[in-house]
C-alpha positions, 0 to 999 in steps of 0.5 A: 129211317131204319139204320142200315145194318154195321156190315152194310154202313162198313162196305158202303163207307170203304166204296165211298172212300176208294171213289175219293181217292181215285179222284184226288190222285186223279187231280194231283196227277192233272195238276204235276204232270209238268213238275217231275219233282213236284209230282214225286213229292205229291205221289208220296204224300198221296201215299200217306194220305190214302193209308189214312184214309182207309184206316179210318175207313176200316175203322169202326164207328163210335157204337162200332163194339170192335172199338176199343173205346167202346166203354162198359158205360157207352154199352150200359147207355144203350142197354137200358133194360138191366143188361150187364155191361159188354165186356169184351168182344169176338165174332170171327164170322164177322171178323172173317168177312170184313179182314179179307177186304181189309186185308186186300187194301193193306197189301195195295196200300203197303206197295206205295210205301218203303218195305224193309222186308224186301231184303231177305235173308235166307239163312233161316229158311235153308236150315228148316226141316221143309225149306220149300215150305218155309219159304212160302212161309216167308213169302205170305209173311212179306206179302201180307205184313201183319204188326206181328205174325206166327205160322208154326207147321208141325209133322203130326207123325213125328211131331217135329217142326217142319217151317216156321216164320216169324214177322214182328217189328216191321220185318220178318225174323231169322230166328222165332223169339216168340213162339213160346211167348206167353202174353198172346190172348186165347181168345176162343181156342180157350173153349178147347178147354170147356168142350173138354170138360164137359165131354170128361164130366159125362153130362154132355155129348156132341148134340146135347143141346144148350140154350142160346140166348142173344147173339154169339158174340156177346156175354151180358149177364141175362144171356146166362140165366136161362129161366126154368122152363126154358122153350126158347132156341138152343144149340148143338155143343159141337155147333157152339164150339163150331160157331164161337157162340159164347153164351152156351158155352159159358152156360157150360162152363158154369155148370161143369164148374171151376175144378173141372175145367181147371183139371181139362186145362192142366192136361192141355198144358196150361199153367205149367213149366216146361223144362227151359222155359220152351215155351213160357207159361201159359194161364188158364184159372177158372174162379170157382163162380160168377161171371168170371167163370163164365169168361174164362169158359168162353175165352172171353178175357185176356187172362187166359194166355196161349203160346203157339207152340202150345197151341200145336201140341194141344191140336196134335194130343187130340189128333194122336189121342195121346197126352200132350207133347211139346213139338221140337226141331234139331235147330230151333233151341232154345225156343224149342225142344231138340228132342220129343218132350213127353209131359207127365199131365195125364189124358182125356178118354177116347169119348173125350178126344173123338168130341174134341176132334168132331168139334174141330171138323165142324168148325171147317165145315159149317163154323167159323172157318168155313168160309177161308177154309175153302176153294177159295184159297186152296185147289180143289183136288186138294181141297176134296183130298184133304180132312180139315178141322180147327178153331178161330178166335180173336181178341183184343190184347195189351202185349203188344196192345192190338187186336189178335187173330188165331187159327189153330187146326190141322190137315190130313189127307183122307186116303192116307191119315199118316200124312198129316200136319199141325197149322198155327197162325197168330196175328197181331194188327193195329191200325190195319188188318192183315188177311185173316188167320183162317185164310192164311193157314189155308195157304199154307196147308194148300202149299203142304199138299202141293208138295206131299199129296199124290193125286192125280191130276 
């Protein structure tokens, strides 16, 4: 028989296991109803034993590519046709799909057990710029319990941090230690950079189109040499980015070559020092050829590092068409400016900033953050009032060691683009997932509409 596909073996097996749950806690109730005592303990270790179980669930076979110990040998072993090694992997539309049940079994699975984030403090909250917000903020990071979460929302207009939250070794944070820390993966936002390049090079536009050989997520060394009189599928630039296809744009990464790229890099802010350290150094180096290029372009390695703060202020210099700014608030140092920083790194040309912008747009609405980025988890009025773009990605990383989810983008309303915000969500799972990064940066830009839009009703 044919082997059902991975999607498919993934629910069937998570049905499977919530049916033998049911029945064991259903045994274990029968059989302790008379022992209090008894029954007490049982119920606890039926906690455990359910988080267990639905860990090994979630978690991906032995030819699963999401699992870590999926070697360059094992994919050398099923690839006998001279294909290069998989070296890593990302697929948010994948990714996307299976967090949100995941994540929904996590919150269950974590209401069984002892919650230290049950005790606030709210000191950090009443201080911030928008405290209603920040609050919500607060909420989702209780709720959802990621190994480690940033949510960072910055004022587009003023560029100032209006809430913030911060959730890491078990419990919410009063004070944001790492939004300026340097170790985090950038996974795909790094294809901000490639699209960059090649609208600055002038040998590309939005619908130039680029072969697409193989599947989006993978990056085998034939996926990029593309023959002579190539008559196979190509893809929109825009759409690659859109969609998180890694082969095209590490085609074009190759062909706009290192020093561009390097260039697009440095007028986005990485590898340089802020004054204060605020934020650290984030790493961007293309090698001048090879395979290692190709990575780099696509963001398919964990060389190249991205804080979230960062990332905010890359997101803002393509909204504003201005060179980068470092977000700050009055009460953040020293993880923040106190005051707008303006960095000397130069600016992209109007083309080069429309591109980047429409490429975001249609991340939203036909790419990888479609699906979250929806009535699904926002109220239709502001939904349909409200102009929305971003970039996804995700990868494995080392610092902390995990796998990272990010969502970068922004929210403006339609009839009144002055009222606009930054959005920056990173997580960090281990052995659970939490909802996915699009889902909660649609939250979060659903409470900001809530709060600032006028719309009638």
């Amino acid at each position: 028989m044919e082997r059902l596909p991975y999607a498919q073996r993934m629910r069937n097996r998570c049905i499977a296991i919530t049916v033998l749950v049911t029945i064991i806690v259903a045994i274990v109730h029968c059989s302790t109803k008379d022992d209090p005592e008894s029954a007490k303990e049982t119920t606890e270790q039926q906690a455990a034993l359910a988080a267990d179980t639905l860990a090994q669930a979630i978690a991906p076979s032995d030819t699963n590519p999401f699992d870590e110990s999926y070697t360059a040998e094992a994919s050398a072993k099923e690839n006998p046709n001279g294909l290069s090694a998989l070296k890593g992997i990302e697929d948010e539309d994948f990714e996307n799909a299976n967090n949100t049940a995941a994540g929904n079994a996590a919150s269950t699975t974590n209401a069984t057990a002892e919650n230290t984030d049950n005790v606030r403090d709210t000191v950090h909250i009443k201080s911030q710029k928008d405290p209603i917000l920040a609050d919500k903020i607060d909420v989702l990071l209780r709720r959802y319990r990621p190994d480690l979460g940033v949510i960072l929302v910055v004022n587009t207009k003023t560029n100032e941090i209006i809430a913030w939250g911060e959730r890491r070794d078990g419990k919410v944070q009063n004070k944001p230690d790492w939004i300026g820390r340097p170790t985090f993966p950038a996974a795909s936002l790094a294809k901000l950079v490639t699209i960059a390049a090649a609208m600055e090079s002038n040998r590309y536009s939005l619908n130039t189109p680029i072969p697409m050989i193989g599947r989006h997520h993978t990056l085998y060394l034939n996926q990029l040499r593309v023959p002579e009189k190539y008559n196979g599928p190509t893809m929109e630039l825009s759409e690659a980015f859109a969609r998180s296809a890694n082969p095209p744009l590490a085609i074009v990464g190759k062909n706009v070559g290192a020093k561009r790229l390097n260039a697009a890099a440095a007028k986005l802010g990485y590898n340089k020092r802020f004054p204060g350290n605020a934020p650290n150094t984030s790493s961007y180096t293309a090698p001048d050829t090879g395979y290692g290029l190709a990575e780099v372009a696509c963001g398919f390695t964990t060389s190249t590092t991205l804080t979230p703060l960062l990332a905010a202020a890359q997101v803002r210099a393509v909204l504003t068409k201005k060179p980068l700014e470092i977000p700050w608030a009055r009460d953040m140092a020293p993880f923040a400016p106190q005051k707008p920083l303006a960095l000397d790194v130069g600016k992209f040309s109007e083309n080069t900033y429309y591109g980047l912008r429409e490429s975001m747009l249609r991340s939203v609405t036909q790419g990888t953050a479609h699906k979250h980025m929806s009535t699904k988890n926002m109220a239709r009025k502001n939904f349909e009032a409200l102009r929305l773009g971003g970039k996804t990605g995700s990868l494995d990383g080392t610092d902390p060691a995990g796998r990272y989810d990010w969502f970068m983008g922004f929210a403006e309303a339609k009839n009144d683009p002055s009222k606009s915000i930054v959005v920056i969500v990173m997580q960090m799972h281990r052995e659970i997932r939490s909802q996915p990064a699009t889902q909660v940066a649609a939250t979060v830009i659903n409470y900001w509409a809530h709060q600032n839009l006028d719309l009638k009703k």
